[in-house]
N, C-alpha and C positions, 0 to 999 in steps of 0.2 A: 547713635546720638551724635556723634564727632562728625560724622559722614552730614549730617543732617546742617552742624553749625558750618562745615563747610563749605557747603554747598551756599549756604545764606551768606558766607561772607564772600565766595566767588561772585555771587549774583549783585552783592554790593557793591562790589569794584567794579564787573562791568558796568554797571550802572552809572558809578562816578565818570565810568571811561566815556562815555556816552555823550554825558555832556558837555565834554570839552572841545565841541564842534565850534564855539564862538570864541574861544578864549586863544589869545595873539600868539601862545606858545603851546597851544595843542596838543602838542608831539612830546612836550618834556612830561608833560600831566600824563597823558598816554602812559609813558613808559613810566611814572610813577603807580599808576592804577593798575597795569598789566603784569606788575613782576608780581605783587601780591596775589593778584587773580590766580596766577600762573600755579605758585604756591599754595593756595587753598584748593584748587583742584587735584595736583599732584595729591593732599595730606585727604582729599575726601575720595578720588577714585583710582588713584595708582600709585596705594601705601606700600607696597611692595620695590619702591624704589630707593624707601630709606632704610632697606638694609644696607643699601654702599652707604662707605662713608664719606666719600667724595660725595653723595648728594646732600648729605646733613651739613657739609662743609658748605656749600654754595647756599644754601637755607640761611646758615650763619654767619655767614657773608652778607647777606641782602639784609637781616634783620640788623648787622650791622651799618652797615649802607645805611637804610629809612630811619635809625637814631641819629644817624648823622642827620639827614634832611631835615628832620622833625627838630632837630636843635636850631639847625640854617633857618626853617621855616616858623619857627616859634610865632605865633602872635605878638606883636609887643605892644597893642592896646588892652589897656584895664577891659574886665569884665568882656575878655575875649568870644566864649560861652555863650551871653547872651545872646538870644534872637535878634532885638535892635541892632546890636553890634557886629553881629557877623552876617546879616543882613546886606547891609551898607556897605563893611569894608573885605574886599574882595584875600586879601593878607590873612585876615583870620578864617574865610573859609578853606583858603590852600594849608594854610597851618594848621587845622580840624581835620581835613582830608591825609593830612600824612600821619597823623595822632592814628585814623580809622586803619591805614595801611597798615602800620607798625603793628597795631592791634591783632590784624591778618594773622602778619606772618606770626606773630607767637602761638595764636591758635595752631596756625600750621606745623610750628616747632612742637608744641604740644602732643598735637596730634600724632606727630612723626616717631613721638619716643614712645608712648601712649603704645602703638603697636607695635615694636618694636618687639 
């Protein structure tokens, strides 16, 4: 089962990775999409990496990193959520995108102690 959400929240990051073929800073979005990717594959096909602890460290590292982001990237229009709204303004979908990262990696932390 964990194998299964991982796997859907790998496929979700590349996906966001995917699109940021048009966007003027490409390569920061990249590296925000890819480190969680990186992380959900690790926690769905090579769980045997979080017996070190130095890897649950760099896990917890990143997951602290992307609350960092997710704080910097916050929405700061009303009714951020909404379709209309996040539609239109490009802010609240990068601040929804680091919400879904963060998201990531806790499955992956999850997951990491989960089989532990």
């Amino acid at each position: 089962m964990l194998r299964l959400l991982n796997t859907l929240t790998l496929v979700t990051m590349l996906g966001f990775t995917a699109v940021q073929y048009n966007d003027p800073d490409w390569w920061l979005w990249v590296v925000y999409y890819l480190v969680p990717a990186f992380w959900a594959f690790m926690a769905g096909y090579r769980r045997r990496v979080f017996q070190s602890v130095q890897w649950l460290g760099w896990l917890w590292a990143s997951i602290a990193a992307w609350a960092g982001l997710v704080w910097y990237y916050w929405p700061k229009m009303p009714n951020f959520w909404q379709k209309a709204v996040w539609m239109q303004e490009e802010t609240a979908r990068e601040g929804m995108g680091l919400m879904i990262a963060l998201a990531v990696l806790v499955v992956a932390l999850l997951s990491a102690y989960r089989r532990r």
